[in-house]
N, CA and C of each residue as an Amber inpcrd file, in Angstrom:
protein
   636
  15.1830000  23.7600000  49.7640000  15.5170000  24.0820000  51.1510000
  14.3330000  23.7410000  52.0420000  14.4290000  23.1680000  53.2530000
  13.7160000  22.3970000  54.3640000  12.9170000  23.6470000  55.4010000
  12.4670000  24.4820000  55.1060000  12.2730000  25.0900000  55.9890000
  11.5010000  24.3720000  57.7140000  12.4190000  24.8380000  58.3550000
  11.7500000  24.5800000  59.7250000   9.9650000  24.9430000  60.2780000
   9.6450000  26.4880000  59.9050000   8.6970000  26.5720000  59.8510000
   7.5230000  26.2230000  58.9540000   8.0720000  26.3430000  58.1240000
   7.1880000  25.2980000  56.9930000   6.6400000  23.7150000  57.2460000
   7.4310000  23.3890000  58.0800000   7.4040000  21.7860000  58.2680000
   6.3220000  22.1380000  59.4580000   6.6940000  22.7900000  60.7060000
   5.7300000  23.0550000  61.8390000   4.3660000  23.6990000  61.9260000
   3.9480000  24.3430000  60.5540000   2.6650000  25.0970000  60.0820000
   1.8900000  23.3080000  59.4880000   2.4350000  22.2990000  59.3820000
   1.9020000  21.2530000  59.0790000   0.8130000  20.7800000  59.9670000
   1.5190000  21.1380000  60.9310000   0.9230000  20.4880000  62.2140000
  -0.1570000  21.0980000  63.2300000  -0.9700000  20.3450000  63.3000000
  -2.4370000  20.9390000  63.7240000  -1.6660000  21.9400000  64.7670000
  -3.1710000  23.4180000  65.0970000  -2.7250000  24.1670000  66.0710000
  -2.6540000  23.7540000  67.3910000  -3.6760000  22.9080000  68.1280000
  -3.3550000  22.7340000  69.4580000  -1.9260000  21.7670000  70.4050000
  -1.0270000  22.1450000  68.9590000   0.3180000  21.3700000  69.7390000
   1.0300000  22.1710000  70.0220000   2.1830000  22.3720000  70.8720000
   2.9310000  23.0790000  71.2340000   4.4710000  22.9590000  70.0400000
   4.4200000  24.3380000  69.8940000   5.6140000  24.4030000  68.1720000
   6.2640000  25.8270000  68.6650000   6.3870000  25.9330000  69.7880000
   7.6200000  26.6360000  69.9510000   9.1150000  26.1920000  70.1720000
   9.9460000  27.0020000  69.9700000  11.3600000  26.6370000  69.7190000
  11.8650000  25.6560000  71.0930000  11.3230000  25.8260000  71.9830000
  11.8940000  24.4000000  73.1800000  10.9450000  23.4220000  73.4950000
  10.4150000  23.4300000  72.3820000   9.1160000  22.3890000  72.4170000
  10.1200000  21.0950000  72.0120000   9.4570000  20.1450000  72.4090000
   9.9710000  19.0250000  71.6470000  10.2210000  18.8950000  70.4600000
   8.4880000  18.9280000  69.9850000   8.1160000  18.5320000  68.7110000
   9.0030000  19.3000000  67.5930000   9.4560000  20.5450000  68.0280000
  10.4830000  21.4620000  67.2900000  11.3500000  21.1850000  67.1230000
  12.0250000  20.8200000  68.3050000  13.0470000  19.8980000  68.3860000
  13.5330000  18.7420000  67.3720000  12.5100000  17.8730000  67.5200000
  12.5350000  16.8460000  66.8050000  12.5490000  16.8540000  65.1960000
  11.8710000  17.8960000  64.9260000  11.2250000  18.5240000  63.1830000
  13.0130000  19.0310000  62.9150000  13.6250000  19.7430000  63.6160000
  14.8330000  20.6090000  63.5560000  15.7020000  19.7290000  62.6800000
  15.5540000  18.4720000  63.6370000  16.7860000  17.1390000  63.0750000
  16.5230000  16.9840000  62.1590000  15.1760000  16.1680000  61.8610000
  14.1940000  16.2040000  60.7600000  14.6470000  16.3860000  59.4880000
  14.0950000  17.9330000  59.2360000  14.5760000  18.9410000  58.1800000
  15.9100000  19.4790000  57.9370000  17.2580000  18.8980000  58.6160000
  18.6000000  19.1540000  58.5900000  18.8620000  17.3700000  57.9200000
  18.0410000  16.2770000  58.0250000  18.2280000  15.3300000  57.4400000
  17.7600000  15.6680000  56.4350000  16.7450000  15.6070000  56.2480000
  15.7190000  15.8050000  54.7480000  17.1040000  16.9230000  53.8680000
  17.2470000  17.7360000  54.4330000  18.4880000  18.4600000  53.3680000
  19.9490000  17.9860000  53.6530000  20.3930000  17.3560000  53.8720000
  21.7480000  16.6920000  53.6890000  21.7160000  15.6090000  52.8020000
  20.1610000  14.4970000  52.6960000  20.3250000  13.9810000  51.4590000
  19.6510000  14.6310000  50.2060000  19.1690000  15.8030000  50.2630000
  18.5350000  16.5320000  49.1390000  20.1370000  17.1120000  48.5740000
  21.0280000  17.3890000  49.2200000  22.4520000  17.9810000  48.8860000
  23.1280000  16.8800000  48.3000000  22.6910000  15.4180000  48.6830000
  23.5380000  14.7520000  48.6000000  23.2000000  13.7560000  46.7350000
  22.1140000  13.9750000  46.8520000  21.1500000  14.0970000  45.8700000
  21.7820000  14.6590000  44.0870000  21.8890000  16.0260000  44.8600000
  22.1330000  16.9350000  43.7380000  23.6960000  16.7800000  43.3950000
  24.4420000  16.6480000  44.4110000  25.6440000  15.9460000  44.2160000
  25.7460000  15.0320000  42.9710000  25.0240000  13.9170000  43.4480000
  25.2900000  13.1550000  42.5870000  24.8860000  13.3390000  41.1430000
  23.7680000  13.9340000  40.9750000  23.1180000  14.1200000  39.4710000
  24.2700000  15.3470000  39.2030000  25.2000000  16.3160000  39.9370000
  26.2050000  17.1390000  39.2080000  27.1960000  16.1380000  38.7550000
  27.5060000  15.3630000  39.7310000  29.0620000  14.5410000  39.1190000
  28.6570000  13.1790000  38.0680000  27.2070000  13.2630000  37.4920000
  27.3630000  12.6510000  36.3360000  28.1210000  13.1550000  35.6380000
  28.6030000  14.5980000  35.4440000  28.8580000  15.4650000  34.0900000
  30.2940000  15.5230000  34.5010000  31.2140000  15.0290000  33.4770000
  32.4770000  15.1550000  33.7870000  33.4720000  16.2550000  33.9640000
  32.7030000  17.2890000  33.2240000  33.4420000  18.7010000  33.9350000
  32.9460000  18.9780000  35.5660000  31.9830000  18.4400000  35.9690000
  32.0240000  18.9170000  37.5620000  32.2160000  17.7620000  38.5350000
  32.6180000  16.3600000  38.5080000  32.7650000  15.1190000  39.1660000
  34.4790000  14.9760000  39.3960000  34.4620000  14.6080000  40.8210000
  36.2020000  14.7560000  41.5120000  36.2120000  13.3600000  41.8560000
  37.6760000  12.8240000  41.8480000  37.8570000  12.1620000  42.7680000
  36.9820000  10.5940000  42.0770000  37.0330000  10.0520000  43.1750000
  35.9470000   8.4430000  42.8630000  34.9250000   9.0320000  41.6140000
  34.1060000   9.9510000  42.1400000  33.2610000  10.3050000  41.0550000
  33.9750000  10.1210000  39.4750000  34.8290000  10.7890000  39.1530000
  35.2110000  10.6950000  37.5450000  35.6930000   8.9020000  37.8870000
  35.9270000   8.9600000  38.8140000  36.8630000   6.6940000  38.5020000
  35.6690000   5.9750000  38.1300000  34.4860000   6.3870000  38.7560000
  33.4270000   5.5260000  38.3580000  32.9550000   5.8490000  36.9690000
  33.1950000   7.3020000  36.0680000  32.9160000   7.3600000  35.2100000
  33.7050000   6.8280000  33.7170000  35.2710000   6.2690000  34.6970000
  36.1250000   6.2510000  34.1570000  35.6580000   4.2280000  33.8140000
  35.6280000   3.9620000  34.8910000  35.4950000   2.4170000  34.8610000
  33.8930000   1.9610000  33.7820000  33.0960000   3.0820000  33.5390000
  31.8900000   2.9800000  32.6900000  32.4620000   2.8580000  31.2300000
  33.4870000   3.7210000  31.2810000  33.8890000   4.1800000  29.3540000
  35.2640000   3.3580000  29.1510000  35.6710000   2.6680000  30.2470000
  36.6680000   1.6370000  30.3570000  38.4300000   2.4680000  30.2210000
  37.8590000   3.8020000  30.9230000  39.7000000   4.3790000  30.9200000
  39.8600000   4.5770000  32.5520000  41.6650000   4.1220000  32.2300000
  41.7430000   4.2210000  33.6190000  42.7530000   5.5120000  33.7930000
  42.5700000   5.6980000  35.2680000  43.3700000   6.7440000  35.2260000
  44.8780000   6.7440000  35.8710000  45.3090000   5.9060000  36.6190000
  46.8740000   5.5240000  36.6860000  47.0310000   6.9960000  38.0050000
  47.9400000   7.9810000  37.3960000  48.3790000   8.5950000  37.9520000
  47.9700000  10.0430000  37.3630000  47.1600000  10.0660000  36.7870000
  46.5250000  11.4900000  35.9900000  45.3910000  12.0940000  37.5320000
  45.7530000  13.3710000  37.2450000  45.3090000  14.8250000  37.7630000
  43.8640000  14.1800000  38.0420000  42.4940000  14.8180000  38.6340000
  41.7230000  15.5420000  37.7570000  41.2010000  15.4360000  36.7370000
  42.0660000  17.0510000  36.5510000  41.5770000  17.8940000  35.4510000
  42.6230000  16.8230000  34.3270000  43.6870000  16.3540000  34.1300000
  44.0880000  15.5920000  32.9310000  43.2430000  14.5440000  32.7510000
  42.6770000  13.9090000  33.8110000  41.5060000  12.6990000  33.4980000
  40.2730000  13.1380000  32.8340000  39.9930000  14.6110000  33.6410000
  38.7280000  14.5100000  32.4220000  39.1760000  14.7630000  31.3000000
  39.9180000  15.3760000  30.1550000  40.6750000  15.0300000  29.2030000
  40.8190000  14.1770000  28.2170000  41.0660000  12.7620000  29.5020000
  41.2220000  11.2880000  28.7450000  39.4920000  10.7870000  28.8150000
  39.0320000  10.9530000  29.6270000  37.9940000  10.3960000  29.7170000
  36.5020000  11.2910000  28.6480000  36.8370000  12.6950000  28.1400000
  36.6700000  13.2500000  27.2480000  36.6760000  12.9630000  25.9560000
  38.2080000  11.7960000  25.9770000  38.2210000  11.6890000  24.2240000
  38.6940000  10.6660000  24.2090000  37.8570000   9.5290000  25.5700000
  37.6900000   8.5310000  25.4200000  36.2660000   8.2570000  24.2130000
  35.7050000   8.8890000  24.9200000  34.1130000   9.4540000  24.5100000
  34.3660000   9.5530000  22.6600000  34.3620000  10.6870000  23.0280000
  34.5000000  10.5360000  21.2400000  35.3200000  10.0280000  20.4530000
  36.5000000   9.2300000  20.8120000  37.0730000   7.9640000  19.9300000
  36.0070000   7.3960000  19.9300000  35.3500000   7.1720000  20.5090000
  34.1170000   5.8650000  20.5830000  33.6550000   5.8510000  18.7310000
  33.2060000   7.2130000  18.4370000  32.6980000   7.6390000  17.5050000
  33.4670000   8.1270000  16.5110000  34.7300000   7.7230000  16.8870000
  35.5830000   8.3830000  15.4260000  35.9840000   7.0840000  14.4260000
  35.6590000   7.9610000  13.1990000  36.1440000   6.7110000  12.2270000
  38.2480000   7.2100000  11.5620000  38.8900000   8.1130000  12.6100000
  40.0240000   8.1520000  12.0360000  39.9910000   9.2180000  11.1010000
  39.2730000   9.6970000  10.7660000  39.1430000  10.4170000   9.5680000
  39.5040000  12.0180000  10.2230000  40.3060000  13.1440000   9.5340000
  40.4240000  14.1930000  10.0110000  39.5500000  14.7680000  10.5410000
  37.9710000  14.8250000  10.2070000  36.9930000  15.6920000  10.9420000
  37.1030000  15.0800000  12.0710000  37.0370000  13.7380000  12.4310000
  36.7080000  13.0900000  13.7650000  37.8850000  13.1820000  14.4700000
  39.1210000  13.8200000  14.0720000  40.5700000  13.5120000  15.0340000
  40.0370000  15.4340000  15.1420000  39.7790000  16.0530000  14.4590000
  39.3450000  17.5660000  15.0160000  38.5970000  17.6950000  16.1580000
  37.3510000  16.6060000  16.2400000  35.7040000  16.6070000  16.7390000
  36.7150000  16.6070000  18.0910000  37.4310000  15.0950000  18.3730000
  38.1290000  14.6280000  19.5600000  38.9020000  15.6110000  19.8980000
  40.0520000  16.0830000  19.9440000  40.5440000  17.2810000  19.9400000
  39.9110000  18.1720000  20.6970000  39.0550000  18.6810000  19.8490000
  38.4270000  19.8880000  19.9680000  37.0210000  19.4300000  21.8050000
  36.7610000  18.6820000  21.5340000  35.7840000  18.0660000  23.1820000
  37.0650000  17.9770000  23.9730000  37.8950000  17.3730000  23.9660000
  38.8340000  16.8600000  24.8020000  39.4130000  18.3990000  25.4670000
  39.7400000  19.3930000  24.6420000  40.3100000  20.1970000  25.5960000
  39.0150000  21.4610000  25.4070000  37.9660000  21.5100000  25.2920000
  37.1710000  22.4480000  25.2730000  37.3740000  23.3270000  24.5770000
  37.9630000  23.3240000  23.1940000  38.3550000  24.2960000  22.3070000
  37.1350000  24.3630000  21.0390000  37.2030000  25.8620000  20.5200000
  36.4470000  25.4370000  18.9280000  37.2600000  24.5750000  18.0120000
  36.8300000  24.2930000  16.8340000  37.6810000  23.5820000  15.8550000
  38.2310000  24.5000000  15.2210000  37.7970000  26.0120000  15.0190000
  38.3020000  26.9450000  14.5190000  39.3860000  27.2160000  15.0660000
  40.0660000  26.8630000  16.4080000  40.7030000  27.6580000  16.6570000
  41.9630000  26.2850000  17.0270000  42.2320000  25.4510000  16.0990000
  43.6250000  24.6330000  15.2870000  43.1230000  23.7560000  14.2120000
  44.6370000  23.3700000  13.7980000  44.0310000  22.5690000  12.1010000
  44.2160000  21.3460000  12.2200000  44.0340000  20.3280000  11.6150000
  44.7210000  19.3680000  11.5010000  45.0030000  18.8470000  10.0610000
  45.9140000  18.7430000   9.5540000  46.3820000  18.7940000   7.9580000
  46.8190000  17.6810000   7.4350000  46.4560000  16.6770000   6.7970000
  47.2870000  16.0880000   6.1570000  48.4850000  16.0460000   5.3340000
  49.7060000  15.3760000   5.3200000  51.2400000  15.6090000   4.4920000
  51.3330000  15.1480000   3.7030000  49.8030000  14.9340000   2.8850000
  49.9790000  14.3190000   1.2930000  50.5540000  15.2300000  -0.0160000
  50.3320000  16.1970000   0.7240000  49.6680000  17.2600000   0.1180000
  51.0490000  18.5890000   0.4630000  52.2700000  17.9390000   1.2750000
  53.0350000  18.7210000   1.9140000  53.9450000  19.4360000   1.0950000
  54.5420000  20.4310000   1.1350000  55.5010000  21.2990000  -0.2840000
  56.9320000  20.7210000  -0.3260000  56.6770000  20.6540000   1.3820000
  58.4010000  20.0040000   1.4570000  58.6450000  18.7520000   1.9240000
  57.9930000  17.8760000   2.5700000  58.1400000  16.7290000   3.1330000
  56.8700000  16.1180000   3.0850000  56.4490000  15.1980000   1.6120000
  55.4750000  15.4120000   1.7320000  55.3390000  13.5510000   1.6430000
  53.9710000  13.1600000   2.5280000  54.0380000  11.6760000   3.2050000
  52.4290000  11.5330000   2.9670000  52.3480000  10.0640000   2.5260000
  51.1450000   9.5550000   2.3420000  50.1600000   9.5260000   3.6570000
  50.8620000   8.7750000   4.4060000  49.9710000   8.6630000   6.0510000
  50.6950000   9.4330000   6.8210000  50.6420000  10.4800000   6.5450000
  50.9850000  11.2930000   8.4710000  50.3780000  12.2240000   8.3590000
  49.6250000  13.0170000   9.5020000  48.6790000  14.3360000   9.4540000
  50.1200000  15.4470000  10.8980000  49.3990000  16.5140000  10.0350000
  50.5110000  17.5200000  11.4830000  49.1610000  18.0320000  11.8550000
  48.9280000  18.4310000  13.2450000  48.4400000  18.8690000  14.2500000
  48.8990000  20.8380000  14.2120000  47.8890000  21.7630000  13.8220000
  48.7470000  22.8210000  14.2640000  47.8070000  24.2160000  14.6490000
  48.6680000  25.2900000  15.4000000  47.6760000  26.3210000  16.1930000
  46.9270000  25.6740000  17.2060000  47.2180000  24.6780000  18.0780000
  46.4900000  24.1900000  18.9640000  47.1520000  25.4180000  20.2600000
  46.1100000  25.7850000  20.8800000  46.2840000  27.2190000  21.6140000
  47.2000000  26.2820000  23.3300000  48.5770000  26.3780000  23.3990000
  49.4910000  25.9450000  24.4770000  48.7280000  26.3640000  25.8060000
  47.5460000  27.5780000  25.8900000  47.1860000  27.4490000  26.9590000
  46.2460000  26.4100000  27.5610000  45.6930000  25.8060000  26.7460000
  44.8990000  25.2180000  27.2610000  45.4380000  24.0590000  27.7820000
  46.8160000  23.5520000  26.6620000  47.2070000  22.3880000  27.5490000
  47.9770000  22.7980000  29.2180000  48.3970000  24.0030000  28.5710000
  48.8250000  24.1650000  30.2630000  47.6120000  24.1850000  31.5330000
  46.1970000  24.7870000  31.2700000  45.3790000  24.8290000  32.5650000
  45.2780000  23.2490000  32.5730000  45.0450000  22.3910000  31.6510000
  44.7790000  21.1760000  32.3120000  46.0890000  20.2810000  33.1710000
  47.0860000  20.4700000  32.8560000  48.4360000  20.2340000  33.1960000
  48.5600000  18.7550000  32.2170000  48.4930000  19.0810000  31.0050000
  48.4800000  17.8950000  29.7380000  50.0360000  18.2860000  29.4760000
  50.7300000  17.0870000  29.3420000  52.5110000  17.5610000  28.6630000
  51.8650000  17.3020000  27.5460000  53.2000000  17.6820000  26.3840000
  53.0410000  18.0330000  24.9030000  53.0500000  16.2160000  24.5610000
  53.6460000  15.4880000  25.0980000  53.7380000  13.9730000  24.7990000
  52.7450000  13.2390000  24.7740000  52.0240000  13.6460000  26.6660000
  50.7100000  12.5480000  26.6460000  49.7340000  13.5600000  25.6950000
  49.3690000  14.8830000  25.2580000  48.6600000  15.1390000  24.1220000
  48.7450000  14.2210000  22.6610000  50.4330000  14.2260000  22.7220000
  50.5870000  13.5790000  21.4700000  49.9070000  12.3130000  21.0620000
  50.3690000  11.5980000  22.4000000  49.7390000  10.1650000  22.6090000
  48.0370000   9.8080000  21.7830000  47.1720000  11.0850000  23.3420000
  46.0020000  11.4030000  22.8000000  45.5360000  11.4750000  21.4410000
  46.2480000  12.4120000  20.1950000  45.9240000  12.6220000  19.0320000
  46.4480000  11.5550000  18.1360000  47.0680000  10.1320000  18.4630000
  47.8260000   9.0520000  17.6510000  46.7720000   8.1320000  17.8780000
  46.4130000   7.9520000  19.0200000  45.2760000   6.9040000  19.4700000
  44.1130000   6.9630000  18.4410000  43.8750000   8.4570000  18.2770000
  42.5010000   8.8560000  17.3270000  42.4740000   8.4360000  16.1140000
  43.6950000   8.8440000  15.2180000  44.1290000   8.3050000  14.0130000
  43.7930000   6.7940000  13.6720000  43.6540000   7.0630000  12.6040000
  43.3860000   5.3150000  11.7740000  44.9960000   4.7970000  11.9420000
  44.8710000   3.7130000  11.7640000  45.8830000   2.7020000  11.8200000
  46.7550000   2.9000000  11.1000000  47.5080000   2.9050000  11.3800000
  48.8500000   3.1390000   9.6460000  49.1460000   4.8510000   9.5540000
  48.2390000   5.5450000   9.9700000  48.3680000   6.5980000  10.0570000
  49.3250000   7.4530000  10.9280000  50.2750000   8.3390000  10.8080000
  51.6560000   8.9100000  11.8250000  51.0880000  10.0230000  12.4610000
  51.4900000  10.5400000  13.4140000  51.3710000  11.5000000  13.5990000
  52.8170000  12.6980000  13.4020000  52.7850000  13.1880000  12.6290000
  53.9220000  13.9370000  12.7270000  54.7210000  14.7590000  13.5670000
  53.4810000  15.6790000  13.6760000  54.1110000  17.1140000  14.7890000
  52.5560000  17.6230000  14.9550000  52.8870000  18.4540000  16.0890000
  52.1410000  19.2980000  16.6230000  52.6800000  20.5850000  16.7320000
  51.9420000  21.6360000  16.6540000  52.1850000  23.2570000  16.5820000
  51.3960000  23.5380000  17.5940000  51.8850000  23.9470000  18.7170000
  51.6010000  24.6920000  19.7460000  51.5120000  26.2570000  19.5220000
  50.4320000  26.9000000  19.5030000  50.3280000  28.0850000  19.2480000
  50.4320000  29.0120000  20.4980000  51.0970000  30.2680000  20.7210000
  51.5890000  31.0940000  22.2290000  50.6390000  31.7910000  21.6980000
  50.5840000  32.8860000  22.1570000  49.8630000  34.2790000  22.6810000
  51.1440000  35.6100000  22.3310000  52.2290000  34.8160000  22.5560000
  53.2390000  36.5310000  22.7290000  53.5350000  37.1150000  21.5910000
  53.8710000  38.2910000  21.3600000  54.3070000  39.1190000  20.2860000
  54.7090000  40.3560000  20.5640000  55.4590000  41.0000000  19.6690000
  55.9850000  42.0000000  20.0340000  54.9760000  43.3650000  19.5120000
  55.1760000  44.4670000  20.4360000  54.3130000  45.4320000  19.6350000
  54.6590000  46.3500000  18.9080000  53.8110000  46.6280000  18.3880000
  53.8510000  47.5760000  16.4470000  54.7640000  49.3300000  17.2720000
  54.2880000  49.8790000  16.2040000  54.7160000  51.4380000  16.2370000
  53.5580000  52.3120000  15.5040000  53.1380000  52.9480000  16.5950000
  53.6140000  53.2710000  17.7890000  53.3360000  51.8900000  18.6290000
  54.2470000  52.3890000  19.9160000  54.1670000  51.2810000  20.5760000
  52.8070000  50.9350000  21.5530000  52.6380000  49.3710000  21.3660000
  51.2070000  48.8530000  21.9130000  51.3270000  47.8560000  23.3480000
  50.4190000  48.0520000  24.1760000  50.6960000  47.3720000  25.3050000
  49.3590000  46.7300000  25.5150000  50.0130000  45.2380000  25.7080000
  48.8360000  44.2140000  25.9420000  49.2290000  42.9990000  26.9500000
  48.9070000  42.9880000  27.6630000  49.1390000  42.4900000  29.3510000
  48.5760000  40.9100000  28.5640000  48.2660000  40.5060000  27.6730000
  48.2670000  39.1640000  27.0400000  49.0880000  38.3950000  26.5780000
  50.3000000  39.2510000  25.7330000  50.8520000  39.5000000  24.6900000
  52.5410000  39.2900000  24.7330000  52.3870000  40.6730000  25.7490000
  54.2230000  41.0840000  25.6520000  54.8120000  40.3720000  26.7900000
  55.9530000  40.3130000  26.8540000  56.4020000  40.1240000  28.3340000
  55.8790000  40.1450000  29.4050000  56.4340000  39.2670000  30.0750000
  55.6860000  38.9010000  32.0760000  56.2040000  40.4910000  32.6600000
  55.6450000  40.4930000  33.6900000  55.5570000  41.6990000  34.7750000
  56.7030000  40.3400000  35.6030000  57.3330000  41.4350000  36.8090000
  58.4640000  40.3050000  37.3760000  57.6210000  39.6060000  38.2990000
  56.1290000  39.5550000  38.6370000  55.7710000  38.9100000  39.2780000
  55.0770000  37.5970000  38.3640000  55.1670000  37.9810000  37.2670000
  54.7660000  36.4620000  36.2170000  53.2500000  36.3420000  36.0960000
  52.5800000  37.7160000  36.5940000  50.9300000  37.5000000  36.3480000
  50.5610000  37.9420000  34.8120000  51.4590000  38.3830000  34.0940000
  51.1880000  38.8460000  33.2610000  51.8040000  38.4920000  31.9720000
  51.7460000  38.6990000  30.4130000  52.1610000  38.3570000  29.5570000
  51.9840000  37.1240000  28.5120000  52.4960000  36.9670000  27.2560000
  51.9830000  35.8510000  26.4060000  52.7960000  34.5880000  26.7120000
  52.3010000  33.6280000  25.8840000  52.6980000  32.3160000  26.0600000
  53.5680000  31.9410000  24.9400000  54.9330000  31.3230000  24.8010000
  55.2380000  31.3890000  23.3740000  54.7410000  29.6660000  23.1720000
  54.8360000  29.8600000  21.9170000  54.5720000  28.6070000  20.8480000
  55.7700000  27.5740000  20.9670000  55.4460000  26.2660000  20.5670000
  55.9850000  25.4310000  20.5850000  56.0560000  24.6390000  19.1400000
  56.7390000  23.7470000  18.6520000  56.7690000  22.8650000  17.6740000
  57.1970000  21.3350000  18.2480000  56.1360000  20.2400000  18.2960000
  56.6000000  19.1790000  19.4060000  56.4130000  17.8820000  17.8910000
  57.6850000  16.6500000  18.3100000  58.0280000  16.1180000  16.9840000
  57.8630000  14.8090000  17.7090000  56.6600000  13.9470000  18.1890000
  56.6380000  12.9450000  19.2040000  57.1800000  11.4670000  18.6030000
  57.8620000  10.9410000  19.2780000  58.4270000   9.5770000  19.6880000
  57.4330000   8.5550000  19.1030000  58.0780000   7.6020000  18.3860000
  57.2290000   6.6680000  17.8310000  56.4730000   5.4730000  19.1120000
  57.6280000   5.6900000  19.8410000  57.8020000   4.5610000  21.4410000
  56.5330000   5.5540000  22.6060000  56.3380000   6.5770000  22.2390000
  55.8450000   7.6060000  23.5690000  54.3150000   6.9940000  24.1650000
  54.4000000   6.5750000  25.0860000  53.5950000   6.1540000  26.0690000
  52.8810000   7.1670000  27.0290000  51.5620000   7.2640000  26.9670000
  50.9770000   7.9540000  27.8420000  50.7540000   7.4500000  29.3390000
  51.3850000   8.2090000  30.1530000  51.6790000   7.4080000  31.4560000
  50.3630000   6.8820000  32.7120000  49.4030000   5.7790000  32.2220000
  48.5530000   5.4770000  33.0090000  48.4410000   4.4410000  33.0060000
């Protein structure tokens, strides 16, 4: 911060540095410049980082890592431009379709799986992995549909590799006995501020195109 008086204690005593002085005057503009590009400054060193850069800012970050963004949000671009990033570095392999995943929507890895169906009891497939417990809220704050996610997690995969399904994990449940109340959990209030999310099971399109 520019202080005004700070700038005017610079200046020898026999000048006149009161407030309708010129020279005050002039320092005023001064130090309201000096901090509009010190703001403008810090601006920019924030919107390197793709969780805090809007607008042009993420396009230029977008045109660096070579994704574009079409008609995506935002918040769905940083997303793509998230796990643009770490495809960079994935060799296909389940840890690295977790790593991506897991950066892309700001989640732990603990908290979904990703499984291979070699290994399946009932339908069981050489190349396809299922996706599952991935927490539905998160795709909802970013406004990600269950498709262009899907998209996202097929791209990551090695070649030849399917994606099967995804398991969307909710929040809601019913409560025990005695009875338990959890404003997370149970049912919405009628104003909809309240309550769990249910789960999903999503079975994506071999054709499904992520729209950008």
């Amino acid at each position: 911060m520019y202080n005004i008086q700070d700038i005017m204690n610079r200046f020898a005593s026999f000048l006149r540095k009161d407030p309708d002085s010129n020279l005050r005057k002039l320092m005023t503009i001064f130090s309201e410049q000096l901090q509009d590009l010190e703001n403008t400054n810090a601006k920019i060193k924030e919107w390197r980082d793709i969780d805090n850069a809007e607008g042009q800012g993420l396009d230029q970050i977008g045109e660096i890592v070579r994704q574009s963004r079409g008609v995506a949000s935002d918040e769905i671009y940083r997303v793509l431009l998230k796990a643009k990033n770490a495809q960079a570095y994935s060799d296909g392999a389940v840890n690295s379709v977790i790593k991506v995943i897991s950066i892309a929507l700001d989640i732990e890895p603990t908290q979904f799986k990703v499984t291979p169906k070699w290994n399946d009891a009932d339908e069981p497939e050489e190349a396809a992995v299922k996706v599952l417990e991935v927490p539905v809220h998160r795709l909802n704050e970013v406004g990600l549909t269950t498709s262009q996610f899907s998209v996202l997690v097929q791209r990551t995969l090695s070649a030849g590799v399917r994606l099967d399904s995804i398991e969307l994990s909710g929040t809601f449940s019913f409560g025990g006995i005695p009875i338990e109340n959890d404003a997370n959990a149970g049912f919405a209030d009628i104003d909809g501020t309240t309550g769990g999310y249910f789960g999903t099971v999503f079975i994506p399109a071999t054709d499904e195109e992520l729209p950008l």
